[in-house]
C-alpha positions as CSV (number, residue, x, y, z in Angstrom):
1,X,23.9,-11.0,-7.0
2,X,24.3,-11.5,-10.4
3,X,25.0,-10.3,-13.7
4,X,23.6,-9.1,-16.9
5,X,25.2,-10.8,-19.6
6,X,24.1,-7.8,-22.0
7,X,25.8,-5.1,-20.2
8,X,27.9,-6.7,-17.1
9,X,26.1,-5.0,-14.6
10,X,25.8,-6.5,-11.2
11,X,22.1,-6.2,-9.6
12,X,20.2,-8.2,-7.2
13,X,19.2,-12.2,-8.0
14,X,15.6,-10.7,-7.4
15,X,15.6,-8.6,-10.4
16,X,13.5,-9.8,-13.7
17,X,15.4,-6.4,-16.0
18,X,18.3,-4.7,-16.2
19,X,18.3,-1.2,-14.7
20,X,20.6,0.3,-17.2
21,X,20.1,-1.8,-20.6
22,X,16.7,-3.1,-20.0
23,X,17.7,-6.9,-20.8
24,X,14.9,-9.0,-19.3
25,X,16.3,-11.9,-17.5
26,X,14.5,-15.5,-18.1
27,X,14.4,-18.9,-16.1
28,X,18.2,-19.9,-18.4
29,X,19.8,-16.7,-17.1
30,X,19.5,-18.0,-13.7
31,X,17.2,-15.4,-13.0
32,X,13.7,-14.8,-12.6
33,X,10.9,-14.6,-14.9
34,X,7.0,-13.8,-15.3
35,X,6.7,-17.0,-16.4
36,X,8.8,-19.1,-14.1
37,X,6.7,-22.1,-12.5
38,X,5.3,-21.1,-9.0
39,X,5.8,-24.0,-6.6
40,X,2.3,-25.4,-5.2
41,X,3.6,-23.9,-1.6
42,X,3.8,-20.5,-3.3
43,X,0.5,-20.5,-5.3
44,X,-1.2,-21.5,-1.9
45,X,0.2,-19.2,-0.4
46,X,-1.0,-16.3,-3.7
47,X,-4.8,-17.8,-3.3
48,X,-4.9,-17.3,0.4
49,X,-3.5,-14.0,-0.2
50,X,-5.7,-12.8,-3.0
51,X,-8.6,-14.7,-2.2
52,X,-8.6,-16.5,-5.4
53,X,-10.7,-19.5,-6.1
54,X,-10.5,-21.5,-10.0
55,X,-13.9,-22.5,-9.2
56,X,-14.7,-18.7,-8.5
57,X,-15.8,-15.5,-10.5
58,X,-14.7,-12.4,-9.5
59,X,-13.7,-12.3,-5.9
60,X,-15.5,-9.9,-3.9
61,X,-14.2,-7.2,-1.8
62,X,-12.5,-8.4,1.5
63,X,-13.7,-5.6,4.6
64,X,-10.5,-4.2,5.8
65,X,-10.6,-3.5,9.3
66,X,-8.4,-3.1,12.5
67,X,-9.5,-6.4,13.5
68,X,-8.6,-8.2,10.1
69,X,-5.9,-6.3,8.9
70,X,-2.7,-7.9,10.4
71,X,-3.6,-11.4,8.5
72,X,-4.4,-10.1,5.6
73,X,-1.1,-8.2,5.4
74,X,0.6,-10.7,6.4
75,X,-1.1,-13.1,3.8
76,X,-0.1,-10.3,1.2
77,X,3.4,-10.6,2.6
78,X,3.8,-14.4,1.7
79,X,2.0,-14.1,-1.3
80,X,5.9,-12.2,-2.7
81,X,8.0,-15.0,-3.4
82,X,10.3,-14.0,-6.5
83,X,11.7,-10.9,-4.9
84,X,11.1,-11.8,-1.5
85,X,14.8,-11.3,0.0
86,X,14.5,-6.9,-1.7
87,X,11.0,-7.1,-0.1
88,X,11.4,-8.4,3.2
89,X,14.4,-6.1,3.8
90,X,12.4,-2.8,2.9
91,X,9.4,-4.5,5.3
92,X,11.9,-5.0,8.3
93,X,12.9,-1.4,7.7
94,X,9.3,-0.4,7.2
95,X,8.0,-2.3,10.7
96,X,10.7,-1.7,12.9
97,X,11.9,2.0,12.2
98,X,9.0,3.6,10.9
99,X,5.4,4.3,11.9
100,X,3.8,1.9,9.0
101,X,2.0,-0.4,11.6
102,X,0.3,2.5,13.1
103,X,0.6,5.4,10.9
104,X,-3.2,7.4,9.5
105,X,-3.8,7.3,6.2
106,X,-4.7,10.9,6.1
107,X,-5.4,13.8,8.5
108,X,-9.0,14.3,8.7
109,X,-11.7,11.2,7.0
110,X,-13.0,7.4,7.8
111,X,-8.6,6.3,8.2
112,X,-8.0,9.1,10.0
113,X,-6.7,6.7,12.8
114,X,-4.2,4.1,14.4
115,X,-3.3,1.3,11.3
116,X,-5.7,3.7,9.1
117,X,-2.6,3.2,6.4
118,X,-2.0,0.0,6.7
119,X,-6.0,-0.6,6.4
120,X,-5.7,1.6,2.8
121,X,-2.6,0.2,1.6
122,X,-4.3,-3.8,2.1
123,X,-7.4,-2.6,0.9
124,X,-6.2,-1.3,-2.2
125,X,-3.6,-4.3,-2.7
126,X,-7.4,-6.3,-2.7
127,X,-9.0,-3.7,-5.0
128,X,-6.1,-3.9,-7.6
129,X,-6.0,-7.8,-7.4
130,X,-9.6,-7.8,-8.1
131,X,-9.3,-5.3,-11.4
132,X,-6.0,-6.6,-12.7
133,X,-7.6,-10.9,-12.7
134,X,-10.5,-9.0,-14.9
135,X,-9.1,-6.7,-17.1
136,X,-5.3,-6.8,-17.2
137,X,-4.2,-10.7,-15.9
138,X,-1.2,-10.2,-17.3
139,X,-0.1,-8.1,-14.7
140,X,2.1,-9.9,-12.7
141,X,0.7,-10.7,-9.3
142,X,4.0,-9.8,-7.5
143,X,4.1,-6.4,-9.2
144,X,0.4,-5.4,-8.3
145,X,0.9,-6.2,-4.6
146,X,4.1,-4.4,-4.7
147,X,3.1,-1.3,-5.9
148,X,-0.3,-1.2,-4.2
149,X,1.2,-1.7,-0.6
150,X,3.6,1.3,-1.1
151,X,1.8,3.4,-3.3
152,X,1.2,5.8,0.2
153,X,4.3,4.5,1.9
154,X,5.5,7.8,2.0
155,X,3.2,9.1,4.6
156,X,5.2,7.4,7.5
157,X,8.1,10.5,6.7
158,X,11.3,9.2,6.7
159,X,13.1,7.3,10.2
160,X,12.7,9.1,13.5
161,X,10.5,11.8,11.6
162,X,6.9,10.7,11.2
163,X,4.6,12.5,8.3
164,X,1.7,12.9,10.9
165,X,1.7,13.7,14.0
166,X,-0.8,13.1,16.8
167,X,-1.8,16.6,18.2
168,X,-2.3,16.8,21.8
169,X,-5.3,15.5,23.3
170,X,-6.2,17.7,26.1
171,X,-6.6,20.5,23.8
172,X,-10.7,19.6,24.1
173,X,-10.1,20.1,28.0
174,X,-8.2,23.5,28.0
175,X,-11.0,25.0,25.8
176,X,-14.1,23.9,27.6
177,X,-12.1,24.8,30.6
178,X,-11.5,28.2,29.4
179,X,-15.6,28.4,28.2
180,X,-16.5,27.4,32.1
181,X,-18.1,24.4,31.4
182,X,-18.4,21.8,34.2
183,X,-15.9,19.1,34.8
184,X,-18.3,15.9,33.8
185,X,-18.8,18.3,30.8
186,X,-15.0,18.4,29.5
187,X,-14.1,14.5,30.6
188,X,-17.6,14.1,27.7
189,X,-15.7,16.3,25.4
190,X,-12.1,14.8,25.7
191,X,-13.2,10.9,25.9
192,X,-15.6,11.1,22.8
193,X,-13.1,12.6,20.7
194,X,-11.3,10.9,18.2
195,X,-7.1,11.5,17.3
196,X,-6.3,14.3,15.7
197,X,-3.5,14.9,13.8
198,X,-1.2,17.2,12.1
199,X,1.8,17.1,9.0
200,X,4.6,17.3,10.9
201,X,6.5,20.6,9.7
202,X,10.1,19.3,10.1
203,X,10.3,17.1,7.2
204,X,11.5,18.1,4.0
205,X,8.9,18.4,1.8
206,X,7.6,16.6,-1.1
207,X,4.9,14.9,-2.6
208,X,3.7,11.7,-1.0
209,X,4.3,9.8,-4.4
210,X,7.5,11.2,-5.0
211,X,8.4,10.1,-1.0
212,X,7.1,7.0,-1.5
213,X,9.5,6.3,-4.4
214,X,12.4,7.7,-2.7
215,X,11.5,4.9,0.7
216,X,10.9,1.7,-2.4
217,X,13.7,2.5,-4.4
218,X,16.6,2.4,-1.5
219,X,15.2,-0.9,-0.9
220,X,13.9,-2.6,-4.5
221,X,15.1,-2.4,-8.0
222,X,11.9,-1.4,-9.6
223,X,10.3,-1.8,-13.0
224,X,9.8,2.0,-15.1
225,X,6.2,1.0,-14.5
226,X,6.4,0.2,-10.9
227,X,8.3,3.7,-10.6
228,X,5.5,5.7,-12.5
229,X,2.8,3.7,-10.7
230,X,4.0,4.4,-7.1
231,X,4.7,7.9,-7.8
232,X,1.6,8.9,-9.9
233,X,-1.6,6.7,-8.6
234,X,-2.2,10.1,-6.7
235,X,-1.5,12.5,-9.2
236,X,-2.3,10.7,-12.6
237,X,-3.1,14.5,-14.2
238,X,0.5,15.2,-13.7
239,X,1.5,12.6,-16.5
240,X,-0.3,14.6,-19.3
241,X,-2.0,11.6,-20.9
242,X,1.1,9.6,-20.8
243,X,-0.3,6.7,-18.5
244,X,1.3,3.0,-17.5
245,X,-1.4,1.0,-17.7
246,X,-0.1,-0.4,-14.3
247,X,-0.6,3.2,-13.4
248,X,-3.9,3.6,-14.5
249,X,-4.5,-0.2,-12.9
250,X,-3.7,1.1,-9.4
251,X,-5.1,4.7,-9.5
252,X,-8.4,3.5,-10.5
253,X,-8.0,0.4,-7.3
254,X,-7.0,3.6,-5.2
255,X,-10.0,5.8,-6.2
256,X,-12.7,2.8,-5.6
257,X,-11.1,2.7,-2.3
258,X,-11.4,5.9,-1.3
259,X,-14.7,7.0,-3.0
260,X,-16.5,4.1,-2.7
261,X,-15.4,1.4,-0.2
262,X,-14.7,3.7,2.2
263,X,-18.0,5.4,1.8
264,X,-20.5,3.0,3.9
265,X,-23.7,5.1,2.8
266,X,-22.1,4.8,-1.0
267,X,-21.6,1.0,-1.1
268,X,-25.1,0.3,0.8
269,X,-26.5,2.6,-1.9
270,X,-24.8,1.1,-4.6
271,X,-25.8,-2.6,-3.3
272,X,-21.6,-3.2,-3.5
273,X,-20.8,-6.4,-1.7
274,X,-17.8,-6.3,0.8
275,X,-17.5,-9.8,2.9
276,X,-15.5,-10.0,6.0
277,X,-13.2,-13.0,5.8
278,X,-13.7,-16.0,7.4
């Protein structure tokens, strides 16, 4: 721990502000800064993770899959060195008492599946990488991974009370049963379907951004535009004009994912390149 010397308040070593008088701690405080040197480990560890290259233009878009994602997370993992202790204690929590590994993104689409959130977080941690090195690189690298990894956190619930639930899967069975269809007829039906799930009715309600910040913040001190970003990248319209440009960074990373990446008939259209990494 350690304290501000604007205010006295005591808040983690991992923090680069103050919570309550916004005093931004540098390299002299004995803190962290944007602009403290990376150790040659660490920035090895960032290129692997982002894919970047100085002899490289714009890094293309990685295809997320269930075969590829565990590395790539975990290379995204690594890649958080700063705030690493606040970060791996919110990931232990994530991995070992909540559905992240194998929760679906959503309850009908293409991530309608086992890891399909974990294959949308990664995926949108690679599109924001991607946008931010163009357009924004003064976004710190830390802070996009951060925020684009638990943008949808929310939608593993809360501990012992997933957000989706898987519905039963001889329901297939029962009603091709009760429609007299043959036996080789309903063993088709049942194997060739995929999961199906449901929200799960006994969790309090809220929206998944509003969730997702309530999961982040018991874990990490955040940034004001970390919080806005995490709770918003969904919702944007909700902020009446009034837009982080972190914000705006991620919900435009999010809506390429979803629209167009996760589209295959849209990116062969398009002529989008997506690699699969070697």
């Amino acid at each position: 721990m350690k304290k501000c010397p604007d205010c006295g308040m005591v808040i983690a070593n991992q923090a680069i502000r103050c919570p309550k008088c916004k005093y931004t701690f540098t390299a002299d405080d004995g803190g962290d800064s944007n602009e403290a040197a990376v150790t040659p480990q660490a920035a090895a560890v960032s290129a692997a993770a982002t894919g970047k290259n100085d002899n490289a233009g714009i890094m293309p878009m990685i295809n997320v899959n269930k075969d590829n994602v565990d590395v790539l997370y975990g290379q995204l993992k690594a890649a958080v060195v700063r705030r690493k202790t606040e970060f791996d204690h919110f990931i232990d929590f994530l991995e070992n008492r909540t559905s992240w590994l194998t929760a679906p993104a959503d309850v009908k689409g293409p991530l309608a599946c086992e890891k399909g959130l974990l294959i949308r977080s990664v995926s949108v941690a690679k599109q924001l990488l991607r946008i931010k090195d163009t357009i924004m690189p003064q976004c710190d690298e830390e802070t996009a991974i951060i925020i684009a990894l638990f943008h949808e956190v929310g939608k593993v619930g809360v501990e012992g009370k997933p957000l989706f639930i898987q519905e039963e899967t001889n329901t297939a069975a029962s009603s091709s049963s009760a429609l007299g269809l043959s036996f080789s007829s309903r063993l088709s039906t049942t194997t060739s379907s995929a999961p199906a799930y449901t929200v799960n009715k006994k969790l309090v309600h809220m929206s998944v951004g509003v969730r997702s910040l309530f999961l982040v913040s018991q874990y990490m001190l955040l940034t004001d535009d970390e919080a806005q970003a995490i709770s918003y990248a969904s919702d944007t319209q909700l902020l009446d004009g009034c837009v982080s440009p972190y914000t705006l960074l991620l919900a435009t990373a999010l809506q390429m994912q979803k629209e167009i990446y996760e589209n295959p008939d849209v990116v062969s259209s398009y002529s989008f390149t997506v690699i699969d990494p070697k």
